[in-house]
C-alpha positions as CSV (number, residue, x, y, z in Angstrom):
1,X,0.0,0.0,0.0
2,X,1.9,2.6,-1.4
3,X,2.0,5.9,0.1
4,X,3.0,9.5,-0.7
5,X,3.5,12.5,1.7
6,X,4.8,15.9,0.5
7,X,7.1,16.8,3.8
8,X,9.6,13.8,2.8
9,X,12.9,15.4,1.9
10,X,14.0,12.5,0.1
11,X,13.9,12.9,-3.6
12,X,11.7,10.2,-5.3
13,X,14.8,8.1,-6.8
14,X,15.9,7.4,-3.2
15,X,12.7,7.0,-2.1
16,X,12.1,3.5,-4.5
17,X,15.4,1.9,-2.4
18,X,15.3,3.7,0.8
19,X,13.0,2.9,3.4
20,X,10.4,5.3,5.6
21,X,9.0,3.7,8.5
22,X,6.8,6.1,9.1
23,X,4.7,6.1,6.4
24,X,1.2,8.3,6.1
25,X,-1.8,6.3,4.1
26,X,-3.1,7.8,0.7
27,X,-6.1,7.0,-1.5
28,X,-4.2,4.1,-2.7
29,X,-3.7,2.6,1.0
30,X,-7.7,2.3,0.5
31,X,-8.8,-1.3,-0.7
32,X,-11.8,-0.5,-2.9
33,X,-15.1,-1.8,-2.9
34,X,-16.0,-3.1,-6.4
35,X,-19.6,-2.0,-7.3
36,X,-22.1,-4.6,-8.9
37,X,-24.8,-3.8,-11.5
38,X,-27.7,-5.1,-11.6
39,X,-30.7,-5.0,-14.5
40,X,-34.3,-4.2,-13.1
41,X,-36.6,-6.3,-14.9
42,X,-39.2,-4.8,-17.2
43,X,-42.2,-6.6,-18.2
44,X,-43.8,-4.8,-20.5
45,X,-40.6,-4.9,-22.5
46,X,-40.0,-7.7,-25.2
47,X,-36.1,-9.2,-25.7
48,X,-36.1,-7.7,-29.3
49,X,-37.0,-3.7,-29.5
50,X,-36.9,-1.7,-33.2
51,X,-36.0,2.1,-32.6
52,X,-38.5,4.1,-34.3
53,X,-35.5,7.0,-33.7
54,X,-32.0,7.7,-33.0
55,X,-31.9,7.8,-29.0
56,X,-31.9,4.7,-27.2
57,X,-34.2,4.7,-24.0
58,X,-32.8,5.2,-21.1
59,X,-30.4,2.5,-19.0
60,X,-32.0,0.5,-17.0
61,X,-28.9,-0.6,-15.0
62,X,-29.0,0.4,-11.4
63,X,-25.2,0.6,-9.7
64,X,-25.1,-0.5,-5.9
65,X,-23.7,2.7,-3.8
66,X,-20.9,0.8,-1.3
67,X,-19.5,2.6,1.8
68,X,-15.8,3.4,1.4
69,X,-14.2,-0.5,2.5
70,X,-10.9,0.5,5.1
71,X,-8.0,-1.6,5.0
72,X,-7.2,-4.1,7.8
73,X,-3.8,-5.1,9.4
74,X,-4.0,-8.1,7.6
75,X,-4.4,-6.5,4.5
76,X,-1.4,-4.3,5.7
77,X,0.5,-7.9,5.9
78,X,-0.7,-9.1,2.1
79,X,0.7,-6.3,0.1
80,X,4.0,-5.5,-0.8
81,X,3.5,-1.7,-1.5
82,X,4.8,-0.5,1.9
83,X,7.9,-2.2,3.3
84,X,6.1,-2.3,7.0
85,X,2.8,-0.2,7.6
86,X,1.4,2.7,8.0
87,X,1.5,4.1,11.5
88,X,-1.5,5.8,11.7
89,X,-3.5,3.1,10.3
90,X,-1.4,0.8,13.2
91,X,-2.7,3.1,15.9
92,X,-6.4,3.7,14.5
93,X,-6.7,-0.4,14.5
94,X,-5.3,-1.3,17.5
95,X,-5.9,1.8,19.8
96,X,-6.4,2.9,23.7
97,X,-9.7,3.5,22.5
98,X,-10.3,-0.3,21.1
99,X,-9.1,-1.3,24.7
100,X,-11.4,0.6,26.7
101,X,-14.1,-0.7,24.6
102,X,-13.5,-4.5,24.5
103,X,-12.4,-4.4,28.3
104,X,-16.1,-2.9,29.3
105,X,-17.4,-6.2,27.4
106,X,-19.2,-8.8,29.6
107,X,-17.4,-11.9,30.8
108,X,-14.0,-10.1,29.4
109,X,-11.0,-11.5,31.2
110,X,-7.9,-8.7,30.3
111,X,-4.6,-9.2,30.9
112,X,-1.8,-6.8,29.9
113,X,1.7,-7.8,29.5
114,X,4.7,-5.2,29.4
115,X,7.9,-5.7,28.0
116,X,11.3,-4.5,29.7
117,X,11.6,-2.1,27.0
118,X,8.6,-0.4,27.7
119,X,9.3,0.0,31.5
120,X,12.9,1.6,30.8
121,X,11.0,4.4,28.9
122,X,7.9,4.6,31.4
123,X,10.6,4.6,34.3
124,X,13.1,6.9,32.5
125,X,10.2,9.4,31.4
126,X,8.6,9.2,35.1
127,X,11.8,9.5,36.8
128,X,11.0,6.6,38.8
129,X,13.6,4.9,40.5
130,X,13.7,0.9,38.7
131,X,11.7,-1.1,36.5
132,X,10.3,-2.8,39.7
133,X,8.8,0.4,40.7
134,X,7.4,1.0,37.0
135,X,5.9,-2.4,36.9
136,X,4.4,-1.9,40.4
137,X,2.7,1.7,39.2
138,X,1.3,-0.1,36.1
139,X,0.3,-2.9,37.7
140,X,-1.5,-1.1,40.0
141,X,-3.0,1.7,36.9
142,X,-4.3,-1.5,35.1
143,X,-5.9,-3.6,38.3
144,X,-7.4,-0.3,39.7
145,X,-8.8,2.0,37.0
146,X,-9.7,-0.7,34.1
147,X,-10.3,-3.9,36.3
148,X,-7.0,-6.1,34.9
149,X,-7.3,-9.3,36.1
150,X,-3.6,-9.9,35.6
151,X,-0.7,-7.7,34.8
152,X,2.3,-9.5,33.5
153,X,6.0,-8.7,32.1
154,X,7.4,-10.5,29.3
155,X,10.8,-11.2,31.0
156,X,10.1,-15.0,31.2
157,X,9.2,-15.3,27.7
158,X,11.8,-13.8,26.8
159,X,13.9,-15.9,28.5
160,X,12.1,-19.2,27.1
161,X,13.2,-17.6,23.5
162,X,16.4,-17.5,24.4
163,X,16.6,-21.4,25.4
164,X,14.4,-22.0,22.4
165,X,17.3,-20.4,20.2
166,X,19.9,-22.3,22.1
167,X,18.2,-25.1,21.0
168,X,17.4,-24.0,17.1
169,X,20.9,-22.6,16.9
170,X,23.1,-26.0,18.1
171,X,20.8,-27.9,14.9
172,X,21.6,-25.1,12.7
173,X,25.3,-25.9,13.9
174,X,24.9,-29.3,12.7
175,X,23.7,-28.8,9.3
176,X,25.9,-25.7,8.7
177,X,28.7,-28.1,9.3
178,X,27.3,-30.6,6.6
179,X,26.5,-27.4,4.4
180,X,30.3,-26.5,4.5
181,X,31.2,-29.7,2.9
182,X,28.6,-29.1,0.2
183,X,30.1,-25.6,-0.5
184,X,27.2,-23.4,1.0
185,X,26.8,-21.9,4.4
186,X,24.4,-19.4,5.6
187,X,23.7,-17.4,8.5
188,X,20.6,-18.1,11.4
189,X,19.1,-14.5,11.6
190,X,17.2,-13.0,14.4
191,X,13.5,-13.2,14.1
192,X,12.0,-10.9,17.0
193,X,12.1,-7.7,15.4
194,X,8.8,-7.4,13.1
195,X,9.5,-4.5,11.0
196,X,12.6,-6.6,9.3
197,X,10.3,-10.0,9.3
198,X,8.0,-7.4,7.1
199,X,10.8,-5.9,5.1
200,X,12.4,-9.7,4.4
201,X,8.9,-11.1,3.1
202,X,8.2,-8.3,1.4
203,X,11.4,-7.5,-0.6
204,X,13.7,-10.9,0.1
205,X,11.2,-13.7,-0.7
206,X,13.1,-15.0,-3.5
207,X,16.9,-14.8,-2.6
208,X,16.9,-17.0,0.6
209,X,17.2,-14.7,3.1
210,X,13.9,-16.1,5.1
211,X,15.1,-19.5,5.0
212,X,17.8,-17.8,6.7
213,X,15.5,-16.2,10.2
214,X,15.0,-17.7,13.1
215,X,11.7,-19.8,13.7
216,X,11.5,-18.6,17.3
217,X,8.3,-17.0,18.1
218,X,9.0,-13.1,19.5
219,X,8.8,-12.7,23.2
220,X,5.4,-10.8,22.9
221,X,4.4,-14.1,20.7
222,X,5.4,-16.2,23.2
223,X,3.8,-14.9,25.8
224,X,0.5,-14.4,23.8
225,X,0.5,-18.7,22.8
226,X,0.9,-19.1,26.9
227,X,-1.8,-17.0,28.3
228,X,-4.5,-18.5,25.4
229,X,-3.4,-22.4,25.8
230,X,-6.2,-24.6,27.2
231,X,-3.8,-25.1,30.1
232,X,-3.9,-21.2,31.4
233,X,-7.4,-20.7,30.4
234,X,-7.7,-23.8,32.9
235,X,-5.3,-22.5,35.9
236,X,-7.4,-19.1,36.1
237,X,-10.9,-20.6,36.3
238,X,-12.2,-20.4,32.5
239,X,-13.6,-23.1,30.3
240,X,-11.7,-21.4,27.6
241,X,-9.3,-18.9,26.2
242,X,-12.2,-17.0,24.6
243,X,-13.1,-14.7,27.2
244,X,-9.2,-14.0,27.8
245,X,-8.7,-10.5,26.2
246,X,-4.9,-10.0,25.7
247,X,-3.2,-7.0,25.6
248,X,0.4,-6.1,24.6
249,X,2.5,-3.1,26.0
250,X,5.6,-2.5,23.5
251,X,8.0,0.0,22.6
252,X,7.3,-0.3,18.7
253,X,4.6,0.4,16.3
254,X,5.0,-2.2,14.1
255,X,4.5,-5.5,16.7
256,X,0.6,-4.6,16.8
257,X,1.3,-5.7,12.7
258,X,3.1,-8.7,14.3
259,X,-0.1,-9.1,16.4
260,X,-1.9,-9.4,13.8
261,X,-0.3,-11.8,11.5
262,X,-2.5,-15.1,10.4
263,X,-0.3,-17.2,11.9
264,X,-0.7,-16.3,15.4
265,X,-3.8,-17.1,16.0
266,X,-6.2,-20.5,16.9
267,X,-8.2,-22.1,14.0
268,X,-11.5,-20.6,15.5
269,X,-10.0,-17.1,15.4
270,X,-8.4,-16.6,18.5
271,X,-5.7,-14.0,18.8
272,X,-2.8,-14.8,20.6
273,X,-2.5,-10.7,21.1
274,X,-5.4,-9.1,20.8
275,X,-4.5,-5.8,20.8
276,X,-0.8,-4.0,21.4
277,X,-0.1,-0.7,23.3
278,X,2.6,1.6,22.6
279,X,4.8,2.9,25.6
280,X,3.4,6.2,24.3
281,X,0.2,5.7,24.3
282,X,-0.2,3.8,28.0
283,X,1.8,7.3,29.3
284,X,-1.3,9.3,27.4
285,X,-3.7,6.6,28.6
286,X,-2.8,7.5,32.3
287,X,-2.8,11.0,31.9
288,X,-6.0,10.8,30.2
289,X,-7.6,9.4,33.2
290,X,-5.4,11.4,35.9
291,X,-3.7,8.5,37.5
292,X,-1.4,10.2,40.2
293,X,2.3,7.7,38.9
294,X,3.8,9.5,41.5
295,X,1.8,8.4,44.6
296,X,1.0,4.9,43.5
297,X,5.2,4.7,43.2
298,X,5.3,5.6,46.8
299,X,2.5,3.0,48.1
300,X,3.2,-0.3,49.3
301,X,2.7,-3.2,47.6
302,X,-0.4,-4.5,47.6
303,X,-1.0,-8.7,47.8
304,X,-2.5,-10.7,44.8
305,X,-1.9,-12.2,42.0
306,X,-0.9,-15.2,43.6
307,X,-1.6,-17.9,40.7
308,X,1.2,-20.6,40.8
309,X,4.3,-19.9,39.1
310,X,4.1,-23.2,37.9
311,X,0.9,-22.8,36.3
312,X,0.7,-19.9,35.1
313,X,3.6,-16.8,34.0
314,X,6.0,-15.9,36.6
315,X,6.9,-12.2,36.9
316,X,10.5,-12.0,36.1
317,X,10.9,-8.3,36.2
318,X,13.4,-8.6,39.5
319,X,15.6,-10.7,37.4
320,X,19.0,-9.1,35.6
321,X,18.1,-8.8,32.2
322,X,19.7,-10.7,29.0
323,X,23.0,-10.2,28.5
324,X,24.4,-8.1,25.9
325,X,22.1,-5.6,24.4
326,X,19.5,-3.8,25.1
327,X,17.5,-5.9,22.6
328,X,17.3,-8.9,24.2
329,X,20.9,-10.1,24.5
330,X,20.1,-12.5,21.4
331,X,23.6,-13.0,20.2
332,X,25.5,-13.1,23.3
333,X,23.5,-15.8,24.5
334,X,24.6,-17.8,21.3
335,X,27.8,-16.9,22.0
336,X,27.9,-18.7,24.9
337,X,26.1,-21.0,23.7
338,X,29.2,-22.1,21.2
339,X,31.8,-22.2,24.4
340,X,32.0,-26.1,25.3
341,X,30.5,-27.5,28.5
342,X,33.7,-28.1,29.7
343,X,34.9,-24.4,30.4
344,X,36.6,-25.0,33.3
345,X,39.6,-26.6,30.7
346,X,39.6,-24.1,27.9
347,X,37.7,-20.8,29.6
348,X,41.8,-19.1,29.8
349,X,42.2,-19.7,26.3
350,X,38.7,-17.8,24.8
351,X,39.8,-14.7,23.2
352,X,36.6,-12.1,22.3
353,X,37.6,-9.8,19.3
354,X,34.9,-7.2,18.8
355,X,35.2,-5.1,15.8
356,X,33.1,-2.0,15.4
357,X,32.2,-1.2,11.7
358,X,29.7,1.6,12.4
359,X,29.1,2.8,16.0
360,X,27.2,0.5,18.4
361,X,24.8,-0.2,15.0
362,X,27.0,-2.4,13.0
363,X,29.5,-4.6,15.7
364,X,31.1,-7.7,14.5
365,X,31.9,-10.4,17.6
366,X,34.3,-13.3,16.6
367,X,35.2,-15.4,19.7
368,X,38.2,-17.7,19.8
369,X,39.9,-20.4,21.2
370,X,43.6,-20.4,21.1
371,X,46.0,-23.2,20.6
372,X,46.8,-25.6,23.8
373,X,51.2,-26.1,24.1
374,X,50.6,-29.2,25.6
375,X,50.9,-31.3,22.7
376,X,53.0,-29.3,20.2
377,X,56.0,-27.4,19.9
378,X,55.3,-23.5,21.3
379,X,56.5,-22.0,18.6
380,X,54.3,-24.2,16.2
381,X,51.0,-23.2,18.8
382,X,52.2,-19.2,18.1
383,X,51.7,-19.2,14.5
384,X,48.2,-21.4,14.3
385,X,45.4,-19.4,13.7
386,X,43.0,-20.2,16.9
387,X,39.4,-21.9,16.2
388,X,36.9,-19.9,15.8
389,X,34.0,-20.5,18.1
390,X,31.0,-18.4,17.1
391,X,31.3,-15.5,14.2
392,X,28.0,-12.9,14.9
393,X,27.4,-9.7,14.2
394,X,24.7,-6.6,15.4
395,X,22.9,-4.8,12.4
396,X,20.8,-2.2,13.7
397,X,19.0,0.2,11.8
398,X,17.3,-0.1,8.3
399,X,20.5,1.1,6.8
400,X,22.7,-1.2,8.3
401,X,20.0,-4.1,7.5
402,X,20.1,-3.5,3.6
403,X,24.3,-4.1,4.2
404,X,23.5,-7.2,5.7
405,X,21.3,-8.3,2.8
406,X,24.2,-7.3,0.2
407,X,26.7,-9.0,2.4
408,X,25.0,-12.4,2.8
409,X,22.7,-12.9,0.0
410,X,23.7,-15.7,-2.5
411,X,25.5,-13.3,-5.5
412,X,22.8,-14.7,-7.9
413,X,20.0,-13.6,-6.3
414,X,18.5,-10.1,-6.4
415,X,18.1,-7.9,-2.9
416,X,15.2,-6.3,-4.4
417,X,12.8,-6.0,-6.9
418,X,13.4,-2.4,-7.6
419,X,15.2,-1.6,-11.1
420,X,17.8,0.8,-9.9
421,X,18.8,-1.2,-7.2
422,X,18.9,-4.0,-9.4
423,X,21.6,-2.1,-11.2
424,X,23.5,-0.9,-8.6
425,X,23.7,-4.9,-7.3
426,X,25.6,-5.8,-10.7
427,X,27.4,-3.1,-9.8
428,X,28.5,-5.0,-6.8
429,X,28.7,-8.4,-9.0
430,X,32.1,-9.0,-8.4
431,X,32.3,-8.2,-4.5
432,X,29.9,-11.0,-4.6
433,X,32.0,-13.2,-6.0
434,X,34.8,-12.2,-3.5
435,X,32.1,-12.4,-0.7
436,X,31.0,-16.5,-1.7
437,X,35.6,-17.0,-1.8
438,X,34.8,-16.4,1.5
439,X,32.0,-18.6,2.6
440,X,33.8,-20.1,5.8
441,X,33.9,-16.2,7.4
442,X,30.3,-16.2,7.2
443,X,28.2,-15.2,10.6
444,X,26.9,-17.8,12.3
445,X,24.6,-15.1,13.9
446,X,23.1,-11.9,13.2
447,X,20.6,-9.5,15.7
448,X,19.1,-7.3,13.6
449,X,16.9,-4.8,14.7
450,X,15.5,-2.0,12.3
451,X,15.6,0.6,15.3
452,X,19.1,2.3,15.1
453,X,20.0,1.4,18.6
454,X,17.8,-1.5,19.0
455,X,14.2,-1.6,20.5
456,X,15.2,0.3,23.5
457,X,14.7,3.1,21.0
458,X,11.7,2.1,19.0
459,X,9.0,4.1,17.3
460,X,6.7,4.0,20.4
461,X,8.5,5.1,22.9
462,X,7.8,8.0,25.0
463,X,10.1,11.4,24.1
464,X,11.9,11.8,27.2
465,X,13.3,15.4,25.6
466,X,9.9,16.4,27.2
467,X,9.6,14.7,30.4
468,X,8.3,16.7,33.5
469,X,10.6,18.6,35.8
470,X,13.2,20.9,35.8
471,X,15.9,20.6,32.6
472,X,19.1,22.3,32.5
473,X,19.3,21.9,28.8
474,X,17.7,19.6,26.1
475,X,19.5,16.2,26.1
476,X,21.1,14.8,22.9
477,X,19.8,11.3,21.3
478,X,22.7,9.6,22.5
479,X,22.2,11.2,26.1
480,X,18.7,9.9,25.9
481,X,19.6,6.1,24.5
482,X,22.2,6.1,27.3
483,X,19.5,7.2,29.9
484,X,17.4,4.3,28.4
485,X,19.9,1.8,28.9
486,X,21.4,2.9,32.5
487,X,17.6,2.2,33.4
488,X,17.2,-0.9,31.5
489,X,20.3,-2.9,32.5
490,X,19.0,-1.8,36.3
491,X,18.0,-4.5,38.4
492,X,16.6,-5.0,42.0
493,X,17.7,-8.7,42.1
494,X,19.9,-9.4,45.3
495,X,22.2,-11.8,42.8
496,X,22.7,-9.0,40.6
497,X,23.4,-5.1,42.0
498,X,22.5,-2.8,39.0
499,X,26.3,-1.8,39.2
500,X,27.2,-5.3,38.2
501,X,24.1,-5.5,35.7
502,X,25.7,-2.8,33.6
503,X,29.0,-4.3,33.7
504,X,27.8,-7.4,32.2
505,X,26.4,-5.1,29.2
506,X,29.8,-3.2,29.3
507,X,31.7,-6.5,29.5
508,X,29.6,-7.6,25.9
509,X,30.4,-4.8,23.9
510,X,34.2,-3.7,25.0
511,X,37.0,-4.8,23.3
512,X,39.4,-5.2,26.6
513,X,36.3,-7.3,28.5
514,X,37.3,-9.7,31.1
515,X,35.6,-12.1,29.3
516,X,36.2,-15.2,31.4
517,X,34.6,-12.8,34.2
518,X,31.7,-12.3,32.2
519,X,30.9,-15.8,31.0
520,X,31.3,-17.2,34.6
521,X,29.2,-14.3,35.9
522,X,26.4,-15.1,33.5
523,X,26.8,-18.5,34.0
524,X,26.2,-18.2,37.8
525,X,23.1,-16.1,37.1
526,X,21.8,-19.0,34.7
527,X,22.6,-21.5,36.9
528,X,19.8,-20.6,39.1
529,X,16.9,-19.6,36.5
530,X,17.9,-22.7,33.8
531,X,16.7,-25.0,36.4
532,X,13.3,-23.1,36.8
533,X,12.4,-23.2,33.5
534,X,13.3,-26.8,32.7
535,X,11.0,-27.8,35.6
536,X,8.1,-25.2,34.4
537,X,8.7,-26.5,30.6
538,X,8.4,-29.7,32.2
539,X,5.2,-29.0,34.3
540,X,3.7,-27.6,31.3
541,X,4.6,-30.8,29.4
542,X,6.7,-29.2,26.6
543,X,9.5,-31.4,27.4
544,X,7.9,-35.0,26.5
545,X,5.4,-33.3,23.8
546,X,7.7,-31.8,21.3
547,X,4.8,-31.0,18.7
548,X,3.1,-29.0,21.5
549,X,6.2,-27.6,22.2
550,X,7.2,-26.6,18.0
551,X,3.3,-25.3,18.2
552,X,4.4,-23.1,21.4
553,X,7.5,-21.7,20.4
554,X,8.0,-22.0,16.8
555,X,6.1,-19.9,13.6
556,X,6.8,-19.9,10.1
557,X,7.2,-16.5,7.3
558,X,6.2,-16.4,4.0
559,X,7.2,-14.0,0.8
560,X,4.4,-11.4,-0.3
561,X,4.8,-11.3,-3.9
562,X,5.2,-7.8,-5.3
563,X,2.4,-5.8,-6.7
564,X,1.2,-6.0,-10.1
565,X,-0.9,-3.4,-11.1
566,X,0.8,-0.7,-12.6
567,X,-0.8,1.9,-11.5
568,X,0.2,1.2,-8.0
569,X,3.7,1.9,-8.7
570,X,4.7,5.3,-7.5
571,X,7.4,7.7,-9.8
């Protein structure tokens, strides 16, 4: 769905390769409505009629008059003419308003889950003092003034993705290893971020790049599959997961699309998300109905919610959060993922190189092992080249993510469907060439994110440039990312101080890292939470019902084929 706006600065030959998230719909955004004809029957009339002059009578024919038909989300998903959505279409669809409306339905059973994302902003924007305390205000905004029955945090769903892609990533070890041999190795992509599952099925359906992305449902996704299982429905009293109404809190526009996709909801229609909340709009949503933040901070903690953590989702938010970036610490929890079981051996010899091509938005990790003397001449161990471990990479920003596609798509397969980029990749022909010479270099990892900076800075977060209280002067964008990550990496956990929280996330991205310090520090933290989720994975049966589990945990993409009309295409 195509669309136009006059205050774009970018000429229209950049505008056919570039990409604008935040796109404004047009008249061609609008699916029309096809009118129908039909003949009204005369009687007196005979089948053959001789004009007795030259003007024929009059038609006959009367045309249907059809409302104006609005697009839907899904319809948003099914063309190719945008490369995500539009955003004001995003919020008119799913909207504050839509939740105040389906909540205030009889029998409704709502349940809002916020993201760690969305607290940093909320806490950063409030001045609050930790995500704990954010959680507790909303928790207590959503229970008091709307009747929540439950408010959650995705923390534990997130961590369930990250065992899941421990899991996906060793059999994409495997049969990368038995690629090698065959001549062709590929990446394993990250899959949580929706704008670039949108862009990739919309522009990269053809080349292999989705064969490429992870199968692991989002967080958000995750969570959604849990709370409408059978099993939950069950734990909180309901026959069914019908009444459950579902609500998201998230700090980008584009996962209400993710919300929306086919493929996340039950045969009889079911949504896993029903509806998904900017950080933005939950900060207008309380101001809207004059919910003092402020005092409810300052209140103690009230009891309830006291479902079994077994049974149903346990709130994580006390926990450190992932390693590694403020996206979800995707690749560094690969990364140690590829160090052997037996560290204690080897952990002296792991050498972390980290190579920054572009700022923090383009970071290449290669982590080593170096060459025992034990067995070999010292001099012969100086000159080996060490093993390379795990090879990954951080591409954030849609700039940085069209790179990525140049720099791993197969050199006979087109990036894109647009003509001038089609030139400009035979342009690049013979890098290609160099690029496949180099097949045994390729990642075995990528996070990408199409937020420069990750989703700690997405779409839908709140502007902190005009948060309440005094301001000495107007804080920079790097000022306010850094704000957004101090408050992020912050945790109230006794096994983790927020001092040594941020070290962690330091530890990930700096070149000098003590990296065996790190690793055994993150192993210590795992230590305690691996063994909680194998015995809720195992409570919830995922562990001896593997097709329950693929169901739970797993999706699928698909390419949109490009459109074509002609007179959708825009000059």
């Amino acid at each position: 769905m195509p669309a136009t706006t006059s205050s774009n600065s970018f000429s229209h030959s950049l505008n056919l390769i570039d990409l604008n998230d935040y796109l404004g719909p047009s008249q061609l955004c609008t699916k029309p409505n096809i009118p129908t004809t039909q003949e009204q029957q005369q009687p007196s009339l005979s089948k053959t009629q001789i004009l007795l002059d030259d003007h024929p009578p009059p038609s006959t024919k009367v045309t249907e008059s059809l409302p104006k038909a609005q697009i839907t989300l899904n319809d948003c998903l099914a063309c190719s003419g945008c490369i995500t959505s539009s955003e004001s279409i995003l919020v008119s669809l799913q909207s504050v308003l839509e939740v105040r409306k389906e909540i205030q339905q009889p029998n409704r059973y709502p349940i809002v889950s916020i993201s760690s994302h969305s607290l940093a902003s909320f806490v950063a924007y409030n001045q609050l003092d930790s995500l704990s305390t954010g959680f507790k205000v909303l928790k207590k905004y959503f229970t008091r003034s709307h009747n929540f029955a439950l408010v959650l945090d995705t923390s534990f769903s997130q961590r369930l993705h990250l065992l899941e892609s421990q899991r996906e990533f060793k059999e994409h070890r495997r049969r990368q290893k038995e690629a090698k041999v065959s001549g062709g190795k590929a990446p394993l992509l990250a899959s949580s971020c929706p704008a670039w599952i949108c862009y990739a099925e919309k522009t990269q359906g053809k080349n292999g790049i989705l064969e490429m992305i992870s199968r692991v449902k989002s967080a958000q996704q995750i969570q959604g599959s849990l709370l409408k299982s059978p099993r939950f429905a069950e734990s909180v009293g309901l026959g069914s997961a019908e009444p459950i109404y579902h609500v998201c809190v998230m700090s980008c526009y584009d996962k209400k699309l993710e919300a929306s996709r086919p493929d996340f909801q039950s045969d009889e229609g079911i949504k896993d998300v029903d509806c998904v909340l900017t950080t933005r709009e939950v900060q207008e949503m309380i101001q809207e109905d004059g919910f003092d933040i402020l005092q409810a901070a300052q209140e103690t903690e009230e009891s309830g919610q006291t479902l079994d953590s077994q049974v149903g989702i346990p709130i994580w938010i006390d926990h450190p959060p992932p390693i590694g970036s403020c996206s979800g610490g995707y690749l560094f929890n690969l990364l140690r993922a590829s160090v052997p079981t037996d560290r204690g051996n080897i952990i002296d010899r792991l050498r972390l190189t980290v190579d920054r091509k572009r700022g923090s938005d383009y970071v290449e990790y290669r982590l080593q092992l170096a060459h025992t003397s034990s067995s070999q001449d010292i001099q012969d161990v100086s000159t080996q080249e060490p093993e390379t471990l795990f090879y990954g990479a951080l591409f954030y920003g849609f700039k940085n993510l069209q790179n990525l596609i140049r720099k791993i798509a197969p050199p006979s397969s087109s990036s894109t469907t647009n003509p001038r980029a089609r030139i400009m990749g035979r342009r690049r022909k013979d890098q290609g060439v160099e690029a496949a010479k180099e097949a045994d270099r390729t990642y075995d990892f990528v996070e990408v994110m199409a937020c420069p900076s990750g989703c700690v800075n997405g779409g839908g977060q709140i502007p902190l440039g005009s948060q309440p209280g005094p301001s000495s002067s107007a804080p920079t964008n790097k000022q306010l990312i850094a704000k957004l990550e101090q408050v992020y990496f912050q945790s109230s956990s006794p096994s983790c101080s927020p001092e040594e929280a941020q070290q962690l996330k330091a530890a990930a991205n700096d070149q000098q890292a003590d990296l065996v310090d790190t690793l055994q520090a993150a192993d210590l933290l795992d230590s305690h939470e691996h063994t909680f989720i194998l015995s809720w994975l195992g409570s919830w049966g995922f562990l001896s019902d593997q097709a329950s589990r693929d169901r739970t945990f797993l999706t699928s993409y698909r390419a949109v084929e490009p459109e074509s009309n002609g007179l959708a295409v825009q000059w």
